[in-house]
C-alpha positions, -999 to 999 in steps of 0.1 A, spaced: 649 219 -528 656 252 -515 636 256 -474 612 282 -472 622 318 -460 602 320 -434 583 291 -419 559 310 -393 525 305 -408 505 337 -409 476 348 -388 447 357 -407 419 369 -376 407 399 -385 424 427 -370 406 448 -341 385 425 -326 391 416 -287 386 378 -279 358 372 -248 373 372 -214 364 337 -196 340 344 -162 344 317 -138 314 312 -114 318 290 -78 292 276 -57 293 285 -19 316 269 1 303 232 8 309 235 47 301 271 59 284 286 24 310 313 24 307 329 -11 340 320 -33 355 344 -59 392 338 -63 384 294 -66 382 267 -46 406 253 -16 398 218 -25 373 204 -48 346 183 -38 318 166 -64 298 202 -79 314 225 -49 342 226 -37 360 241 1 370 278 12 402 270 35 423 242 51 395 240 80 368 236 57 386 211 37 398 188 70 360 194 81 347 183 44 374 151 49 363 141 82 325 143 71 339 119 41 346 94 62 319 98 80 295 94 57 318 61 49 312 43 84 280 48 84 271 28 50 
């Protein structure tokens, strides 16, 4: 049996029509509410940190919240 000619299978989506660009929205920081819009630092539950002082502030609140229980 001969192999096909070409083996790349064929698109078939109609020409012309652009595919819908993904948005991605962030809560406020979790420590100072700074507003986020390139992503998070470090991601914590539904929110997440803006910078390394927020996260080691976000940590030590962690284990905070830890001892206390």
């Amino acid at each position: 049996m001969k192999k096909p000619f070409n083996p790349v299978i064929p698109d078939y989506t109609p020409k012309g029509q652009k595919e819908a660009e993904v948005t991605l929205t962030f809560k406020p920081c979790c420590v100072c509410n700074t507003v986020i819009t390139a992503g998070y630092y470090g991601r914590w539950g539904d929110g997440g940190t803006c910078s390394g002082k927020c996260e080691a502030t976000r940590q030590d609140m962690q284990l905070y919240l830890k001892e206390l229980k």
